[in-house]
N, C-alpha and C positions, 0 to 999 in steps of 0.2 A: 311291718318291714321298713329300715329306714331307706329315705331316697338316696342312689346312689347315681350319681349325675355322669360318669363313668358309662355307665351299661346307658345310660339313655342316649344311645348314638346321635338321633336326631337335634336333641336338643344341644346337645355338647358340641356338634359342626356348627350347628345355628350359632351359638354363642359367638364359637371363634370364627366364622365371617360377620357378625356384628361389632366383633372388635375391630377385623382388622379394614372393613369400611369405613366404622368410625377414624380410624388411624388414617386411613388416605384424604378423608375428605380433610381432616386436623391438619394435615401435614403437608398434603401434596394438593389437594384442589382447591382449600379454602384460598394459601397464601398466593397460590396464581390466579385465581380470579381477585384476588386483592390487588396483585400488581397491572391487570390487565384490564380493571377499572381508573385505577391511579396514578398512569401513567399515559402520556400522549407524544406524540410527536414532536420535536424540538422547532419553534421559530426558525424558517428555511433549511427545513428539510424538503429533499426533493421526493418525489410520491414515486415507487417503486414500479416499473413497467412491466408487463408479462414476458419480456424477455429476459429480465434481470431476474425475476424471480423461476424463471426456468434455467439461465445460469446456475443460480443456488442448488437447484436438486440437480445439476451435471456436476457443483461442487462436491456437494456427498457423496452421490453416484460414483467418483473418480475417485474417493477416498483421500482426498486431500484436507478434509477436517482431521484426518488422522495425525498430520505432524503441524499444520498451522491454528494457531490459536486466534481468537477477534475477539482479543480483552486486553486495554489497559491498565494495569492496576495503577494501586496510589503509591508506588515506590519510585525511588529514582532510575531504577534501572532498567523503567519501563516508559521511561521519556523519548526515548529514541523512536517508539512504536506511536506515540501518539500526542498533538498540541495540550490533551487533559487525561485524568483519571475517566474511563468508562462510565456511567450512569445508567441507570435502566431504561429511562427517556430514548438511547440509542439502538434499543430493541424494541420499541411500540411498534415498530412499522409490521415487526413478523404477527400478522395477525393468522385467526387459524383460518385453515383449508377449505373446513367444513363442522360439522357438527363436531364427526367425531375424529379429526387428525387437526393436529398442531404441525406448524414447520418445523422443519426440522433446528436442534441446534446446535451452532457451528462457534460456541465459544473458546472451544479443545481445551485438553487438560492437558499438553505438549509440545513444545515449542522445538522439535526437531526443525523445521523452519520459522524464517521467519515470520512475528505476528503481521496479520492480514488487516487491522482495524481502517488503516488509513495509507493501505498499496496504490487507492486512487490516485490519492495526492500524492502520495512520492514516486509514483511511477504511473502517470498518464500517458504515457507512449502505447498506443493498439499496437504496432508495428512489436516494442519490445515484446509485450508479453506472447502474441503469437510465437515469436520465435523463442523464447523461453518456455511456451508450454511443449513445444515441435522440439527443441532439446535443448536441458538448460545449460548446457556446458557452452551453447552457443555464444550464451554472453555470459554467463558467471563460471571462469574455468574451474573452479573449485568446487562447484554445486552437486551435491550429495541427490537431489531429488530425480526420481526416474521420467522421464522422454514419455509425451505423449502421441508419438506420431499417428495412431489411429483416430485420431479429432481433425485428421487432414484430411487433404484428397489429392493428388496426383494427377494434372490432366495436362492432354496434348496443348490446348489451346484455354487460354483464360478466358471468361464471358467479361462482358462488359463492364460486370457491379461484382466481379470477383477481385478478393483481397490478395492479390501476390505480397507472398512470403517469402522474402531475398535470403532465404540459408546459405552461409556458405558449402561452398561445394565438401565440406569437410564433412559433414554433418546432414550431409541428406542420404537417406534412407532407399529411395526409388532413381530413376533410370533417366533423370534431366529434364523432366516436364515440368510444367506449375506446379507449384502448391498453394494451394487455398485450404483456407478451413471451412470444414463443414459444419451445422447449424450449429453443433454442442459446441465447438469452437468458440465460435461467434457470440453464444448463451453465455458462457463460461467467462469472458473475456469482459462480457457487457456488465456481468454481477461485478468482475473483480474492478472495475474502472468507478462501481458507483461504490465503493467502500472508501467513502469519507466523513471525519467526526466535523461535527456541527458547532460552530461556536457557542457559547452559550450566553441568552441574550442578554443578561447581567455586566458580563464582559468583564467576567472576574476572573482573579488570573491561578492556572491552574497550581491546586495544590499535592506536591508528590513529597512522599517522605525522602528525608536526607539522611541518609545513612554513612556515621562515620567511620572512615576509611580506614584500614590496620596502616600502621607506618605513618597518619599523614598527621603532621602534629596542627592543634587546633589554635587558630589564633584569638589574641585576648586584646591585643592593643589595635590600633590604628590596622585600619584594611588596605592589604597590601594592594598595588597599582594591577590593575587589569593586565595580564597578559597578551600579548600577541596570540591572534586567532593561528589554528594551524591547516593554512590551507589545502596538504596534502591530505589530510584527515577530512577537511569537509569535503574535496573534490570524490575522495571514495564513498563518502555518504549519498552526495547530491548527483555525480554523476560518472560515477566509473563503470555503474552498471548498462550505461550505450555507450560510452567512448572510452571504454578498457582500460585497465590498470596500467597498459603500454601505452595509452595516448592514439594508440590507430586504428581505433573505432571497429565498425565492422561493415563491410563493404558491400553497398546497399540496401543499410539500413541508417550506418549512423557514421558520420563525418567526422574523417581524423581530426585531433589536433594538434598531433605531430607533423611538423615544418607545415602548420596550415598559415596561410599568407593576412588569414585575418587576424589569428591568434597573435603571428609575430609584426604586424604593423605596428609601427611609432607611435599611431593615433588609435588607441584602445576605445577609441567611441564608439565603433561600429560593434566591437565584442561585447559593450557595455550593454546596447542598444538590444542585440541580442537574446542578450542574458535577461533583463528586463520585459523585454516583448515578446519572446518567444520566435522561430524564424518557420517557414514556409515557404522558401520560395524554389527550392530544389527537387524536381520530380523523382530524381535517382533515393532522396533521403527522408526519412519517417519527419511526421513533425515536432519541433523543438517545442516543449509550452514554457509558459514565460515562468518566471522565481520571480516579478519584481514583492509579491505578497509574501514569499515563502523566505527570501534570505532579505539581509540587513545591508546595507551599504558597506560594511566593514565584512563580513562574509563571504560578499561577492568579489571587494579588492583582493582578502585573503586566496578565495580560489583562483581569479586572474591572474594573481600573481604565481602562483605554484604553476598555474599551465606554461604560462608565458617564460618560464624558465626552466622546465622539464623538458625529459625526451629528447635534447638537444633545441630546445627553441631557444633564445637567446634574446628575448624583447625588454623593457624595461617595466619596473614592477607598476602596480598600480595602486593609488592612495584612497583611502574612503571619502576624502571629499571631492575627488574625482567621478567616481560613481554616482555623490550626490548630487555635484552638476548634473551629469548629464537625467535622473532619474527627474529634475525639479523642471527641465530644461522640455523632458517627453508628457509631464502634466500640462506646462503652457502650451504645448502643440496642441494636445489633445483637447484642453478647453473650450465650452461652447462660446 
């Protein structure tokens, strides 16, 4: 009787779980223990704390990998999200759990919001993101994403080492007492502050593809003259998100700079000084961190200059080798 491989039940499951083993280790474990031998940590990365890495699983938990992505790609139109193209080197840190759980991952395939690669550095305010996760229409009026008020708490009296949450009264939920956040808050907040890309020690400069533009015709001779930076454009970039698209901020948390008396001063040094070092000295206001790393002297004139003559301010503009004075002037102070 010939063999019929059919009727041998056993052997014919056996088969096809030997394939489809073989198939997982081929496919799915070979190439990730390849990448999780071959890859390490990047030159000044910072070592990941058990609070940041309990933010992460409050990230998933809260379903927020659902619309933000934490991938740069190599196109142009993912410069805006990050200094370089993503690298694998920027995922070595998720090591696994345990034997048998990997971290979770949080690179989305969705960008209903925005990408999360590098929120640290463009938004190092604790103060903003509480109150964007408490509701975000607090500071972004447009913001599509839903209110997490259940990561708060509500209390008569604030303790000591509790974070008050200056909502305005527009926007708060409970009956006029504190709000602080609670631990998942606190977790959640401390993950999204350490997501920044690492420079790479090479200090080669990043490559994104250039995609040409419909309508923008391609030039062939002589490079035309730089353009004038557009300061109301980078003021929405770098910080419209604490001092409002109207210029009057949000009341304490983050100071107007509409009819503000430093903004419109003659002598733009102290705004320069600012802008470069970051400020701190106001209890009622979150703290300022500095741009002197993040923007160019011609970037910072450009934003001076748009504030300084919005909103009704009426100051005079500011030049980039104004900025550079004072930027060469705060190195010689600082010097040992």
């Amino acid at each position: 009787m010939p063999f019929n491989l059919y009727k041998n039940h056993r052997l014919f499951v056996g088969i096809i779980v030997l394939i489809y083993l073989s198939l997982s280790v081929l496919i799915a474990v070979q190439p990730a223990w390849s990448v999780q031998e071959n890859n390490a940590l990047l030159p000044g990365s910072e070592p990941q704390t058990g609070e940041v890495e309990a933010g992460l699983r409050v990230f998933v938990a809260e379903g927020c990998v659902g619309c933000h992505t934490q991938q740069v790609r190599n196109i142009d139109m993912d410069e805006t999200w990050g200094g370089r193209p993503g690298i694998p080197a920027d995922y070595a840190w998720r090591t696994r759990l345990d034997n048998l759980r990997a971290p979770a991952s949080v690179l989305g395939t969705e960008r209903t919001g925005p990408d999360l690669t590098e929120i640290g550095e463009r938004q190092p305010s604790e103060a903003w993101h509480y109150l964007h996760l408490y509701n975000p229409r607090s500071v972004v009026t447009a913001s599509i994403m839903p209110a997490y008020p259940w990561l708060f708490a509500e209390v008569a009296i604030a303790g000591q080492y509790d974070t008050q949450v200056n909502v305005p009264d527009e926007f708060r939920t409970g009956r006029g007492g504190h709000i602080v956040p609670t631990e998942k808050a606190r977790q959640l907040v401390a993950y999204l502050l350490s997501l920044k890309q690492v420079n790479l020690p090479d200090g080669a400069a990043p490559v994104f593809i250039q995609y040409k533009k419909p309508g923008v015709a391609v030039a062939t001779g002589d490079p035309a003259p730089t353009a004038a930076l557009d300061g109301a454009s980078l003021y929405i970039q770098q910080c419209q998100a604490c001092h409002q698209a109207n210029g009057e901020g949000l009341r304490g948390a983050f100071p107007p700079l509409k009819g503000s008396p430093v903004v419109n001063h003659a002598n733009a040094e102290l705004m320069v000084r600012i802008i470069l070092q970051g400020y701190n000295a106001r209890e009622e206001y979150a703290v300022m961190p500095a741009f002197a790393a993040k923007l160019t002297d011609a970037e910072i004139a450009a934003i001076m200059t748009h504030e300084r003559g919005a909103w009704g301010n009426k100051a005079a503009a500011v030049t980039p080798n104004f900025v550079k004075q004072i930027r060469e002037t705060i190195k010689t102070e600082l010097a040992p």
